[in-house]
N, CA and C atoms of all chains as a GROMACS GRO file, in nm:
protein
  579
    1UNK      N    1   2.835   0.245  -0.262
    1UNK     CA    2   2.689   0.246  -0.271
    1UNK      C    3   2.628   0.188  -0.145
    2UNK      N    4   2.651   0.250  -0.041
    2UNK     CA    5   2.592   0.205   0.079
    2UNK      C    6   2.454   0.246   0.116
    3UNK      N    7   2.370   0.184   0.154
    3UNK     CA    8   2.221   0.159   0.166
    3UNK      C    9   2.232   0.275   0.299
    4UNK      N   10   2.162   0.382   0.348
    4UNK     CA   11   2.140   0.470   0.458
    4UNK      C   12   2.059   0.341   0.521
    5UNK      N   13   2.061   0.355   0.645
    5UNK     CA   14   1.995   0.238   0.753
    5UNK      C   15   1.817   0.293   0.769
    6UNK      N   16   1.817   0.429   0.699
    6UNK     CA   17   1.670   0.416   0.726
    6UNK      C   18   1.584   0.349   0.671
    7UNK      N   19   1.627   0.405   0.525
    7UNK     CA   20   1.556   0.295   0.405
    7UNK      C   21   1.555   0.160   0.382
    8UNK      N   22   1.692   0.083   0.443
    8UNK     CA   23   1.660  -0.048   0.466
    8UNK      C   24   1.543  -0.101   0.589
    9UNK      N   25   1.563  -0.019   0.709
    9UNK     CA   26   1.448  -0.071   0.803
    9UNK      C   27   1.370  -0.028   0.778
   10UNK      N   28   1.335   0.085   0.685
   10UNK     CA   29   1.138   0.142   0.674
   10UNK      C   30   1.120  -0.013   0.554
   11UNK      N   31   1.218  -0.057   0.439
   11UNK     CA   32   1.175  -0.185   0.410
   11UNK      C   33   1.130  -0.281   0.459
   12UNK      N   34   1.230  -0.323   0.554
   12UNK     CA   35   1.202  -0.437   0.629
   12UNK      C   36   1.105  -0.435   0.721
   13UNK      N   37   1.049  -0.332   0.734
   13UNK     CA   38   0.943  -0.294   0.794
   13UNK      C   39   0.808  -0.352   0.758
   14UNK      N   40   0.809  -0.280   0.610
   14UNK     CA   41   0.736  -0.332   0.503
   14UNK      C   42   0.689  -0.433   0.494
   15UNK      N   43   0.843  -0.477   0.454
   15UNK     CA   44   0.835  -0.680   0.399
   15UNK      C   45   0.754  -0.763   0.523
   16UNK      N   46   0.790  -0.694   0.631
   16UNK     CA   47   0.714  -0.766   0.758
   16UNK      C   48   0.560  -0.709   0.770
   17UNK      N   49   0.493  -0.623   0.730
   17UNK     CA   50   0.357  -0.624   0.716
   17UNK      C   51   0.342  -0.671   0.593
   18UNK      N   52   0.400  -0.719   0.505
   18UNK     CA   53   0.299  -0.786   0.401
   18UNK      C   54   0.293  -0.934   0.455
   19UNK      N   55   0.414  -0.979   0.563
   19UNK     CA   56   0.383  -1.126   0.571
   19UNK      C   57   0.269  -1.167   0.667
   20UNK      N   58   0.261  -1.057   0.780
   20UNK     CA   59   0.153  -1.070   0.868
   20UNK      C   60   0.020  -1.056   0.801
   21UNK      N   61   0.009  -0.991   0.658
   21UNK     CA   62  -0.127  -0.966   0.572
   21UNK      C   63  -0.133  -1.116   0.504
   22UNK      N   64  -0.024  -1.158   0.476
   22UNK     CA   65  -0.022  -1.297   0.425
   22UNK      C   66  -0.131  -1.403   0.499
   23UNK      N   67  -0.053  -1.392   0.601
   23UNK     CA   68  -0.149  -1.457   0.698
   23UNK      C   69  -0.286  -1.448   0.661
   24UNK      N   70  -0.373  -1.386   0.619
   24UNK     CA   71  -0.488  -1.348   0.555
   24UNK      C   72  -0.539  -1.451   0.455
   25UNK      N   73  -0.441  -1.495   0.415
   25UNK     CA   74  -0.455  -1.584   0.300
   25UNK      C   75  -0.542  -1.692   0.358
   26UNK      N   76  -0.427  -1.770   0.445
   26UNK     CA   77  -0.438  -1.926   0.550
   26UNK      C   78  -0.556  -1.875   0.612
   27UNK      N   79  -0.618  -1.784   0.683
   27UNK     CA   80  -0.771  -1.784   0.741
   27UNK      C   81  -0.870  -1.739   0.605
   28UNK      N   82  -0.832  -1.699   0.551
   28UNK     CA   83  -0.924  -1.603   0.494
   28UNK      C   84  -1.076  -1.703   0.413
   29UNK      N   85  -1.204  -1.685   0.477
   29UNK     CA   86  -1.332  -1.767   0.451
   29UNK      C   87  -1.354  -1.758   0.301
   30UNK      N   88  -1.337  -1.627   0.270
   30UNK     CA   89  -1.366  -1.598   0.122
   30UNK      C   90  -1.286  -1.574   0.056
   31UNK      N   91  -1.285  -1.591  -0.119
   31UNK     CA   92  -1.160  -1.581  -0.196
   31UNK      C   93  -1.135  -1.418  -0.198
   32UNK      N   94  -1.216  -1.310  -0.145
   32UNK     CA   95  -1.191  -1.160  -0.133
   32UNK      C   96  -1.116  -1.133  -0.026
   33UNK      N   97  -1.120  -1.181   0.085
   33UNK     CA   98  -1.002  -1.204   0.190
   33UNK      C   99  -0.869  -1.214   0.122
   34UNK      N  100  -0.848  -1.284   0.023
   34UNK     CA  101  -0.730  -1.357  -0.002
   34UNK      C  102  -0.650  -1.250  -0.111
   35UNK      N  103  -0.810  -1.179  -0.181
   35UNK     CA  104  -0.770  -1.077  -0.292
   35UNK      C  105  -0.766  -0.955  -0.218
   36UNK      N  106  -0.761  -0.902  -0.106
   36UNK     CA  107  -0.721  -0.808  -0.026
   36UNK      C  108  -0.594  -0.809   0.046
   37UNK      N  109  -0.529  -0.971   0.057
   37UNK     CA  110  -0.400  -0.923   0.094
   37UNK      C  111  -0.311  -0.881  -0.029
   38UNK      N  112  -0.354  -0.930  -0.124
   38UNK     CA  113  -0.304  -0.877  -0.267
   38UNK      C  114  -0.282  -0.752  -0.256
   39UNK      N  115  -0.368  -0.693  -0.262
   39UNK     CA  116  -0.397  -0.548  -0.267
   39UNK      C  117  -0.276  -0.479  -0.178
   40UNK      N  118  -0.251  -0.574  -0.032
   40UNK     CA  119  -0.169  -0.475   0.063
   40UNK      C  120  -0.031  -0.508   0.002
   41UNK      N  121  -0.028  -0.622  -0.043
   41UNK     CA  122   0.142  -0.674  -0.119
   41UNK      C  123   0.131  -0.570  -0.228
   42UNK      N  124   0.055  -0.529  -0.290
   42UNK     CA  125   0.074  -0.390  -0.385
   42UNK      C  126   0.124  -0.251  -0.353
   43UNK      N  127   0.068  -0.220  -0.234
   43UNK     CA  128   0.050  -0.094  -0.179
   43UNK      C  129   0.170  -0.095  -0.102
   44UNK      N  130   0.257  -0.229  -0.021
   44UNK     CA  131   0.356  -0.221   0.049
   44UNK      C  132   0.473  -0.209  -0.089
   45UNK      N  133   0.442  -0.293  -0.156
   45UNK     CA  134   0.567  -0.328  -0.295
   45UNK      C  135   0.569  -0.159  -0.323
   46UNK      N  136   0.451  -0.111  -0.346
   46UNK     CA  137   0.534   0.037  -0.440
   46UNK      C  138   0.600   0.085  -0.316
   47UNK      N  139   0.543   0.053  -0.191
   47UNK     CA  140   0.643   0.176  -0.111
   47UNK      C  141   0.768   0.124  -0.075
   48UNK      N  142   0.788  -0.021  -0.081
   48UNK     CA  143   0.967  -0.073  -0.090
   48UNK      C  144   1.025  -0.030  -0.192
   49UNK      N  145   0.966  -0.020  -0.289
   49UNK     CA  146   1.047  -0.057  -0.403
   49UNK      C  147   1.097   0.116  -0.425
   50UNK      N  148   0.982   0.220  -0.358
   50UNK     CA  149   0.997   0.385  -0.354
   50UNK      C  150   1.135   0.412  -0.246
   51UNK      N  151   1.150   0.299  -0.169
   51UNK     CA  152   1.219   0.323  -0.070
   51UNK      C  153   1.369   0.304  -0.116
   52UNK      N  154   1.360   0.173  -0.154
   52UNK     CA  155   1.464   0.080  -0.202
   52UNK      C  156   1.524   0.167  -0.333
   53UNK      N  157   1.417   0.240  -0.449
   53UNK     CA  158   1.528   0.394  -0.541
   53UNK      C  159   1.572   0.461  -0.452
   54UNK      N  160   1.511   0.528  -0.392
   54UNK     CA  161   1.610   0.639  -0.260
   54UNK      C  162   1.755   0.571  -0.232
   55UNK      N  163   1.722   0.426  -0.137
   55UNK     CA  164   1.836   0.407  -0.061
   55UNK      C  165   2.000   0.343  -0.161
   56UNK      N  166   1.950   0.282  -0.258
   56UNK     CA  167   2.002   0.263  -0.381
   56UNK      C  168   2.058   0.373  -0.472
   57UNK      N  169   1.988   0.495  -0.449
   57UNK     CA  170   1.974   0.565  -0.563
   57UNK      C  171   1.982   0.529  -0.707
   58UNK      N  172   1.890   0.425  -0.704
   58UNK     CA  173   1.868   0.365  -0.887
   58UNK      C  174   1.738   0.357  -0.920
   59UNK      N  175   1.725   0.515  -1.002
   59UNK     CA  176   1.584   0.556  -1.011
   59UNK      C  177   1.488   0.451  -1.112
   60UNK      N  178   1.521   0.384  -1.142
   60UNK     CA  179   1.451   0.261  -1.281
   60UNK      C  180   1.311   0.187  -1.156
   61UNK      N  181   1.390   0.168  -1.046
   61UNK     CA  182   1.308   0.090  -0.926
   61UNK      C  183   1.140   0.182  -0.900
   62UNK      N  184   1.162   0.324  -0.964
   62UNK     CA  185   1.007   0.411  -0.945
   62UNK      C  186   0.926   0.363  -1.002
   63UNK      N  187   1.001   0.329  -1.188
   63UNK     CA  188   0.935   0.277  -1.290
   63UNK      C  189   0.832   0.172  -1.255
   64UNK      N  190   0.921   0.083  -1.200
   64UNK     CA  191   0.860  -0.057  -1.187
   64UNK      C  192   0.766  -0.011  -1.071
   65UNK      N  193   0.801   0.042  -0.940
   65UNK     CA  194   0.703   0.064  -0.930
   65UNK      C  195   0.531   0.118  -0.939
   66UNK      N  196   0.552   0.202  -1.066
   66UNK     CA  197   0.440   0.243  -1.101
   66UNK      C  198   0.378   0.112  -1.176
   67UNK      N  199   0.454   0.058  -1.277
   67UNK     CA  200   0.393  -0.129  -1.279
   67UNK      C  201   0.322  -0.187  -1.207
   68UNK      N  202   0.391  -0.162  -1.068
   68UNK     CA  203   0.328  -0.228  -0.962
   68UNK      C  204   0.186  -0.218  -0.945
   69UNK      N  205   0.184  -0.073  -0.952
   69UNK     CA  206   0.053  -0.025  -0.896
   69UNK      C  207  -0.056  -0.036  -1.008
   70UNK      N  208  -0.016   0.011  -1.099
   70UNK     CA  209  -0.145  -0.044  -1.252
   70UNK      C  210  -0.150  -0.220  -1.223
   71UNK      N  211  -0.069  -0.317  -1.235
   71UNK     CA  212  -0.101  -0.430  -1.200
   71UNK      C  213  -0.224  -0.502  -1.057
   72UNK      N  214  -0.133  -0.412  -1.006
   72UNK     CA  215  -0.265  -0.443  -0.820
   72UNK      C  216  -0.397  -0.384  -0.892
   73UNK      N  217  -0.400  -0.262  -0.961
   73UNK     CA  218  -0.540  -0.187  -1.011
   73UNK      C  219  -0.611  -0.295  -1.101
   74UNK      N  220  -0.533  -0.329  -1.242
   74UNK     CA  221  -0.593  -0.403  -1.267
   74UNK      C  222  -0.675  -0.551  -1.238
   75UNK      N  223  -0.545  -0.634  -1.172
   75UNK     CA  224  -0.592  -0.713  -1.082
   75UNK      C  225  -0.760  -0.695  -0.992
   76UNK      N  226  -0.776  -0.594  -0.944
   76UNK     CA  227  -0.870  -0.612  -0.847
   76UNK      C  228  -1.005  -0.593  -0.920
   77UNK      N  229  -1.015  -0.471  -1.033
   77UNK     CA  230  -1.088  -0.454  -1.086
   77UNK      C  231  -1.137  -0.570  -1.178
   78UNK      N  232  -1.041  -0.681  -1.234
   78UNK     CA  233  -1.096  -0.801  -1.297
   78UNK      C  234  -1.125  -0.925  -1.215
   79UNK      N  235  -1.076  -0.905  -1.128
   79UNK     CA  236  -1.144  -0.961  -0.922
   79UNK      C  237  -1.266  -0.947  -0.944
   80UNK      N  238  -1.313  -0.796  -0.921
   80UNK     CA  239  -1.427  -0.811  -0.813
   80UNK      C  240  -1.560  -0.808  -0.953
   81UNK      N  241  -1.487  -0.807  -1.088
   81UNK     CA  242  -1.576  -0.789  -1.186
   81UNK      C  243  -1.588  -0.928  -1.261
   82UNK      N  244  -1.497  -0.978  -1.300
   82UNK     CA  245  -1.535  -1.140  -1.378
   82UNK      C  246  -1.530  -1.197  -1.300
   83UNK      N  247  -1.482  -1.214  -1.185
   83UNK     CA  248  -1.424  -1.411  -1.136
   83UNK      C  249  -1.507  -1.390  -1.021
   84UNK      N  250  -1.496  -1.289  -0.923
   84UNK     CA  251  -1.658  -1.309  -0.803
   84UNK      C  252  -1.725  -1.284  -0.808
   85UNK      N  253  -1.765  -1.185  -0.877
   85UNK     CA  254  -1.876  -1.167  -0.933
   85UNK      C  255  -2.001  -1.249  -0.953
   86UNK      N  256  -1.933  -1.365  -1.044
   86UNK     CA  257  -2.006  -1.466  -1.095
   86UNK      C  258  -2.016  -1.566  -1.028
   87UNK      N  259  -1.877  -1.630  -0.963
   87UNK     CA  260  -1.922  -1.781  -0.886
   87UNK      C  261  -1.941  -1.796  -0.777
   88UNK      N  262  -1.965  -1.924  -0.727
   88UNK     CA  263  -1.978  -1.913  -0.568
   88UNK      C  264  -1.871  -1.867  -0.460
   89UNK      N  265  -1.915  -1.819  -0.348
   89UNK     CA  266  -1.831  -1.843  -0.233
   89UNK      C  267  -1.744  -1.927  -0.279
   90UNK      N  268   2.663   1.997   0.319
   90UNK     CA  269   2.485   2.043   0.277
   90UNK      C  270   2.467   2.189   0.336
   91UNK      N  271   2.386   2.256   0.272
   91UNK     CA  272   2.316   2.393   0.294
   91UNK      C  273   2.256   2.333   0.447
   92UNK      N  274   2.214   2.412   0.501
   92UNK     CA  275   2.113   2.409   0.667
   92UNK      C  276   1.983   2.397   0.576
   93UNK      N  277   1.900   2.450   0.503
   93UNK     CA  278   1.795   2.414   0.446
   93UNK      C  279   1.767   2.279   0.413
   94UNK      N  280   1.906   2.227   0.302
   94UNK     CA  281   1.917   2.096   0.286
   94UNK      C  282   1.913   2.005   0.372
   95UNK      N  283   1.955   2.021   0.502
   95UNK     CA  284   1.967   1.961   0.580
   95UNK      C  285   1.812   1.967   0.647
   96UNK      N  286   1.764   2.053   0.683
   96UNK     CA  287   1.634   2.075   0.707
   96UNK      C  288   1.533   1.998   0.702
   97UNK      N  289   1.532   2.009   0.532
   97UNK     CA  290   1.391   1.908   0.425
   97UNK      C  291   1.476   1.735   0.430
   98UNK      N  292   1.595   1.744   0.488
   98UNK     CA  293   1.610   1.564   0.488
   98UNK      C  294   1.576   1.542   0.589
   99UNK      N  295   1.594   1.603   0.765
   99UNK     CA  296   1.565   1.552   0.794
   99UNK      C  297   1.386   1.547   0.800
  100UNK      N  298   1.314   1.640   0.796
  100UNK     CA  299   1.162   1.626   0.782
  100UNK      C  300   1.122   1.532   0.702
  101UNK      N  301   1.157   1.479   0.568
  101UNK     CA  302   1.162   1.362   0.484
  101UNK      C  303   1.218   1.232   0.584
  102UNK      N  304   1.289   1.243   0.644
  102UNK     CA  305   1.295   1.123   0.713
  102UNK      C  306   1.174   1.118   0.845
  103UNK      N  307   1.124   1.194   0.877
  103UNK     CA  308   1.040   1.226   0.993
  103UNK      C  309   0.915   1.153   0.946
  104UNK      N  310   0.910   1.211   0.838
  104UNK     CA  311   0.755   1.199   0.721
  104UNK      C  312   0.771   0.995   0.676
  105UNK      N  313   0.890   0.972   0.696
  105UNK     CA  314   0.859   0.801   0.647
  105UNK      C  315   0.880   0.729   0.793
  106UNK      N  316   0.902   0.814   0.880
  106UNK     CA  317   0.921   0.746   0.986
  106UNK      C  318   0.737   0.745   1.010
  107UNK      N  319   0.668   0.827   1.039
  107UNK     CA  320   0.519   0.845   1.042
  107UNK      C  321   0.446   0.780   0.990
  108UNK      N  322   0.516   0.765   0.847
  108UNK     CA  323   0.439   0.654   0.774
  108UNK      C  324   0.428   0.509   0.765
  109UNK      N  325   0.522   0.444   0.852
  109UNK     CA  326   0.534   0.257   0.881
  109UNK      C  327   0.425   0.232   0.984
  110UNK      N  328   0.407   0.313   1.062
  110UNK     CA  329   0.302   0.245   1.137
  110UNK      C  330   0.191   0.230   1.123
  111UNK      N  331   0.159   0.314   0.989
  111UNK     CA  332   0.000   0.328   0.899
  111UNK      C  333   0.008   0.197   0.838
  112UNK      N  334   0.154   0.145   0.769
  112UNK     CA  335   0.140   0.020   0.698
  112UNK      C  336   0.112  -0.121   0.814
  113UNK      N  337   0.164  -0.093   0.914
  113UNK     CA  338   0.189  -0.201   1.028
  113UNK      C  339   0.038  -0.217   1.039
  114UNK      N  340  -0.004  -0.109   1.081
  114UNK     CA  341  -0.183  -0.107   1.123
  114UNK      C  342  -0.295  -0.164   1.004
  115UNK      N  343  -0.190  -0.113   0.910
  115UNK     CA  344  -0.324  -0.151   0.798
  115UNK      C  345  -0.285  -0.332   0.774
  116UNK      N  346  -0.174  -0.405   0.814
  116UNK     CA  347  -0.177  -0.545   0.818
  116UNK      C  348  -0.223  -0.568   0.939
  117UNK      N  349  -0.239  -0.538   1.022
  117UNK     CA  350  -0.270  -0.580   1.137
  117UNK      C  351  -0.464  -0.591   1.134
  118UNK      N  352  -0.494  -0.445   1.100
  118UNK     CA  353  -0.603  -0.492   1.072
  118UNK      C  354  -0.687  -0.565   0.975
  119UNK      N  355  -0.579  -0.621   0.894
  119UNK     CA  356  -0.665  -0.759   0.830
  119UNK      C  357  -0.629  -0.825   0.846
  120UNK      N  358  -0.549  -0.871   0.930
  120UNK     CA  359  -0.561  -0.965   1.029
  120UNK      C  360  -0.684  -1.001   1.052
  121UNK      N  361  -0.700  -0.880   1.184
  121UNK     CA  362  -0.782  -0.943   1.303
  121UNK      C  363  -0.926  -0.864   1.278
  122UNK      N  364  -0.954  -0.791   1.179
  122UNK     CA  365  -1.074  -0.766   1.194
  122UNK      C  366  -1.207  -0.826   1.135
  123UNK      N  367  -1.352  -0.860   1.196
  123UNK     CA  368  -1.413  -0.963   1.202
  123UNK      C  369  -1.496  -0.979   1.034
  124UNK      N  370  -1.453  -0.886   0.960
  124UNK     CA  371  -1.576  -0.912   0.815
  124UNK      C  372  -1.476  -0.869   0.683
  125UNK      N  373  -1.527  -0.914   0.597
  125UNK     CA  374  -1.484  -0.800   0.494
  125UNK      C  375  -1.502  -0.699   0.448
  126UNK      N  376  -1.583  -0.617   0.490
  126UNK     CA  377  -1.582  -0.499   0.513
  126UNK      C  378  -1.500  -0.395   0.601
  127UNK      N  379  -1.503  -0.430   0.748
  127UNK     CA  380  -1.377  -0.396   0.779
  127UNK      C  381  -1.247  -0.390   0.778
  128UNK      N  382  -1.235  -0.512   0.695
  128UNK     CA  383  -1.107  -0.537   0.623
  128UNK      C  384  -1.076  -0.444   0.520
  129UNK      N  385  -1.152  -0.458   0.429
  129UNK     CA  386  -1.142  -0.297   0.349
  129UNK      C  387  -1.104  -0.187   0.381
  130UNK      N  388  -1.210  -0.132   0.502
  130UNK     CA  389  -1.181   0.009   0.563
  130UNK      C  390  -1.021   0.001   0.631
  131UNK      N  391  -0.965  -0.114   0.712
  131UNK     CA  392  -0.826  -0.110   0.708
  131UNK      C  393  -0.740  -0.127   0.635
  132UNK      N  394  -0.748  -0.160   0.540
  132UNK     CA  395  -0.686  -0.168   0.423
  132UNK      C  396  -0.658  -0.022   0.327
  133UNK      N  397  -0.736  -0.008   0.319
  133UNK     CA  398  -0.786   0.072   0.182
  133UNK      C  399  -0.709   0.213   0.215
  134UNK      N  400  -0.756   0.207   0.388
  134UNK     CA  401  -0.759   0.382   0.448
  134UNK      C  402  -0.586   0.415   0.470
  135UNK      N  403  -0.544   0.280   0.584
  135UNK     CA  404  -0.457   0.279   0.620
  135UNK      C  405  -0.312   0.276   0.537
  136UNK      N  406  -0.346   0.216   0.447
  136UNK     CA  407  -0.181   0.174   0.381
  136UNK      C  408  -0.176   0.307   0.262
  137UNK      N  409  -0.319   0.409   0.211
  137UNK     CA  410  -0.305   0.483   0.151
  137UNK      C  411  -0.264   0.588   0.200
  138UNK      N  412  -0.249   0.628   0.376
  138UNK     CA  413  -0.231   0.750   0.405
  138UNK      C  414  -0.031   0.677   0.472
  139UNK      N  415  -0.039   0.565   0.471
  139UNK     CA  416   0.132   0.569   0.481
  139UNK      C  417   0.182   0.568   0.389
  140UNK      N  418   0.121   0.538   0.276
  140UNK     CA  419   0.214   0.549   0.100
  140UNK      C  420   0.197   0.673   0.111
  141UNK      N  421   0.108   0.790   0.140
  141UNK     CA  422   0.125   0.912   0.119
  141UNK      C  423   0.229   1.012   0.203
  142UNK      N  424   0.260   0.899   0.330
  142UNK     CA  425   0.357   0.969   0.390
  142UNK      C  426   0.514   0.922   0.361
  143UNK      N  427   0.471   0.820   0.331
  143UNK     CA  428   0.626   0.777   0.241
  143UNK      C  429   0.658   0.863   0.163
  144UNK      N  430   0.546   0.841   0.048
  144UNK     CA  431   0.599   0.924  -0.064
  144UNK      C  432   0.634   1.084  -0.035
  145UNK      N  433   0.557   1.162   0.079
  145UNK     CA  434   0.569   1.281   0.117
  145UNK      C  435   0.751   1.282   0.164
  146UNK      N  436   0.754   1.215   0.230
  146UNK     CA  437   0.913   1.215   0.290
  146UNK      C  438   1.056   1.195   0.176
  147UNK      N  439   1.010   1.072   0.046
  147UNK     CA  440   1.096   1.104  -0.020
  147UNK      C  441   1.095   1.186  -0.067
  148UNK      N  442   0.967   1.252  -0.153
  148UNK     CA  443   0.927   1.394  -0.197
  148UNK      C  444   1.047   1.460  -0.150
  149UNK      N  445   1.028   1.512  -0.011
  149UNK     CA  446   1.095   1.632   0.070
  149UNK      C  447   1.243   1.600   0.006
  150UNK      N  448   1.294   1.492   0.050
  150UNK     CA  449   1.478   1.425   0.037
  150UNK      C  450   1.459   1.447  -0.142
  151UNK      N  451   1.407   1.468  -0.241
  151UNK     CA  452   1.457   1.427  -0.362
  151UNK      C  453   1.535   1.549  -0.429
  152UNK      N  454   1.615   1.525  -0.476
  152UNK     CA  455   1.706   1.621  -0.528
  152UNK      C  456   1.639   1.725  -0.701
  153UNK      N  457   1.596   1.598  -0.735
  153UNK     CA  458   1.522   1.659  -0.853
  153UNK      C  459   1.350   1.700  -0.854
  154UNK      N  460   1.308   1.768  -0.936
  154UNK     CA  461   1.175   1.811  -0.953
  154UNK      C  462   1.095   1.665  -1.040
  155UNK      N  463   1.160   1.642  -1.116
  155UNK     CA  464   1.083   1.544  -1.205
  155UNK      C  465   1.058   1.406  -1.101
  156UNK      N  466   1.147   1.422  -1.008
  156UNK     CA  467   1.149   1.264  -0.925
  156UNK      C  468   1.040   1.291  -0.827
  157UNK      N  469   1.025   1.436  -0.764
  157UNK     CA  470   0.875   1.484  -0.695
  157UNK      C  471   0.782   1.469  -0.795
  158UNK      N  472   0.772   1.479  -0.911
  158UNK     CA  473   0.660   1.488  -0.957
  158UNK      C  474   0.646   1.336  -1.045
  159UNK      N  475   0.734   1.214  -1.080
  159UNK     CA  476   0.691   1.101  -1.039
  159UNK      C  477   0.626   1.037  -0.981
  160UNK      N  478   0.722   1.054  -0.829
  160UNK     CA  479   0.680   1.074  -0.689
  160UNK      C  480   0.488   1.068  -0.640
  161UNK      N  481   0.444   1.172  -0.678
  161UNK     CA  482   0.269   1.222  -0.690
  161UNK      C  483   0.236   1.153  -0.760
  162UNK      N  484   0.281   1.107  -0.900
  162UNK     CA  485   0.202   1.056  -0.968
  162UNK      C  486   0.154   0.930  -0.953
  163UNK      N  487   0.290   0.831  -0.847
  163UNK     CA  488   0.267   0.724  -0.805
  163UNK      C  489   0.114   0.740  -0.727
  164UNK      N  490   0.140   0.797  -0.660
  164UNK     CA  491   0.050   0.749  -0.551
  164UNK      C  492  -0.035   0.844  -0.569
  165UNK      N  493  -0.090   0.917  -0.674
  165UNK     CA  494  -0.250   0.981  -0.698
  165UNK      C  495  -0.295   0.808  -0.761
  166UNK      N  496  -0.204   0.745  -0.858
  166UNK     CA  497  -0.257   0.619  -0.914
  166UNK      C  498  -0.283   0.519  -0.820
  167UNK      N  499  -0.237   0.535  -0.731
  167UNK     CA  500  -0.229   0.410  -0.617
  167UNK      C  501  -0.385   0.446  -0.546
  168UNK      N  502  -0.379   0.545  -0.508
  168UNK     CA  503  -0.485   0.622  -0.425
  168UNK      C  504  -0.588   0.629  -0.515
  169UNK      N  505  -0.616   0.648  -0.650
  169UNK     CA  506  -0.724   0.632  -0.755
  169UNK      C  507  -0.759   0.461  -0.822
  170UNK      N  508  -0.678   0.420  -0.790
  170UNK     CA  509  -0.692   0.242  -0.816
  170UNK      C  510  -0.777   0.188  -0.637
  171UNK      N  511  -0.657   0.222  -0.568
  171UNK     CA  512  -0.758   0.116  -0.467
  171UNK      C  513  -0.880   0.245  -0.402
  172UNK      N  514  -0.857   0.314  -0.411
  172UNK     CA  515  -1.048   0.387  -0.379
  172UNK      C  516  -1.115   0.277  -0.474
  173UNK      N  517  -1.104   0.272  -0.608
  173UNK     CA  518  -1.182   0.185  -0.706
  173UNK      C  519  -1.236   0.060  -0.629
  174UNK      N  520  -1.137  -0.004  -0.651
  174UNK     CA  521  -1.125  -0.154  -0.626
  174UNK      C  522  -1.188  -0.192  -0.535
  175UNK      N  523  -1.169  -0.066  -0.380
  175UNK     CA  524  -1.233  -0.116  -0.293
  175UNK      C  525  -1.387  -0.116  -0.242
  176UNK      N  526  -1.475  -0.004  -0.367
  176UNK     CA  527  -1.598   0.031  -0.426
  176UNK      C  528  -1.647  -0.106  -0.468
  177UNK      N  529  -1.536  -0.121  -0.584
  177UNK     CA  530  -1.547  -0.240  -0.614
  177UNK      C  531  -1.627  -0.405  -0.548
  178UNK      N  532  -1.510  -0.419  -0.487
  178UNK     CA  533  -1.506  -0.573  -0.398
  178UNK      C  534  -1.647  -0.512  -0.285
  179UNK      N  535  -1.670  -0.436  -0.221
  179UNK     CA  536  -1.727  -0.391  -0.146
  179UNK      C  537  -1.872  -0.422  -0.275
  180UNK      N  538  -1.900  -0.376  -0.287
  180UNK     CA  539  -2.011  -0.381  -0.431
  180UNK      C  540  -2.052  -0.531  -0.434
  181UNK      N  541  -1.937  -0.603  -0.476
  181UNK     CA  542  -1.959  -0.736  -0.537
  181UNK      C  543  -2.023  -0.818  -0.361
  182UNK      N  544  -1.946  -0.789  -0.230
  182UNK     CA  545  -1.941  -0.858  -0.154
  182UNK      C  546  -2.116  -0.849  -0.088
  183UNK      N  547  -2.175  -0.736  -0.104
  183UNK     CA  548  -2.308  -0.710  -0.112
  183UNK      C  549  -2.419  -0.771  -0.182
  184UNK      N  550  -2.383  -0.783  -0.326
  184UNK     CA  551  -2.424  -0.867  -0.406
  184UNK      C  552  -2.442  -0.998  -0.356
  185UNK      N  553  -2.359  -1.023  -0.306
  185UNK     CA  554  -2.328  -1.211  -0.260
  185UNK      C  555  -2.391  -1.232  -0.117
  186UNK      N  556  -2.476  -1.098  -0.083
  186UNK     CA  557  -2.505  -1.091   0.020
  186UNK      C  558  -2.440  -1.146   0.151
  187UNK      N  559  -2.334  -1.100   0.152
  187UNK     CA  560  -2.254  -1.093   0.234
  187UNK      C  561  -2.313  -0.986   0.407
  188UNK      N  562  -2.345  -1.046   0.512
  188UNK     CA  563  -2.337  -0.978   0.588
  188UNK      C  564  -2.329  -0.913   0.678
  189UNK      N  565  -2.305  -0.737   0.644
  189UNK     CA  566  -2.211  -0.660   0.751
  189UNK      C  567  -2.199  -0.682   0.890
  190UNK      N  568  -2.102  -0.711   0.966
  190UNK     CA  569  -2.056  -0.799   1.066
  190UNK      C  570  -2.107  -0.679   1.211
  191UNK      N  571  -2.181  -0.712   1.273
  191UNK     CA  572  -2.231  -0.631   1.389
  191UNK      C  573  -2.237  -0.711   1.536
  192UNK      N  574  -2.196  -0.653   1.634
  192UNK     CA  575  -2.185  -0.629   1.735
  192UNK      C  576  -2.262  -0.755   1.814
  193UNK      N  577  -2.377  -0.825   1.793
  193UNK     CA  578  -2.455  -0.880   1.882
  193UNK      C  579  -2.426  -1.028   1.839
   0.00000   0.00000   0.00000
């Protein structure tokens, strides 16, 4: 079960733009800054985890990723609707 | 492998190679760009058209039909959640009168 070298570096690829979005966190003025790198740790996770069934070939990893992505959805939508909505900066 | 087979893998690998630098760009620009609004537009735009080229590339490589049509379904949801979200936060950040970051 050897990993093809593409799918591990289009990961690690990945994993390395979500940490530079991280960074987002430590500056970020507003708590929507902070809920936007969320968003990219969502959008990178389904595409590792799309990558990571391929290179694996262990299709269960799609599943979860579709998890992924209803979770980031919900998440943002109860973001930008109960919790900033209402309080301060 | 058939020459066809061989064909659609390698174009599937072409298609995710195309697609990392949409994700690179779309962290990069929230990084460094000056509001939240532009943060959005890099966000939102960027990481949805490299999930679409990801997913286009495994698409091409997948052996089965049901795993292409998974495949789409991921990322019409991905692509129908953060369009939302980012209506969304964009919405709320207006509200809070937040504002849009200009030039002078």
């Amino acid at each position: 079960m050897t990993m093809s070298w593409l799918y591990s570096t289009a990961a690690l690829c990945l994993l390395s733009a979500i940490v530079v979005g991280l960074l987002r966190i430590l500056r970020g003025p507003t708590a929507a800054d902070s809920m936007l790198a969320a968003q990219l740790f969502g959008t990178c996770g389904v595409a590792i985890l799309l990558l990571l069934s391929k290179g694996l070939d262990w299709l269960v990893l799609q599943d979860i990723a579709l998890v992924f992505a209803l979770l980031a959805a919900l998440a943002a939508v109860a973001f930008a609707l109960r919790t900033w909505g209402e309080t301060e900066r | 492998m058939e020459k066809g087979m061989v064909f659609l893998h390698g174009l599937g690998t072409i298609c995710i190679l195309i697609g990392i630098p949409f994700f690179v760009s779309g962290a990069i620009g929230l990084l460094r760009f000056p509001d939240i609004y532009t943060r959005l537009h890099a966000l939102t735009k960027a990481d949805n058209v490299g999930l679409g080229f990801v997913v286009l590339g495994l698409a091409l490589q997948a052996e089965q039909w049901n795993t292409v049509a998974r495949l789409l379904l991921i990322w019409l949801l991905v692509l129908v959640a953060s369009s939302a979200s980012c209506h969304l936060v964009a919405r709320a950040a207006l509200r809070k009168k937040i504002q849009p970051w200009s030039r002078s």
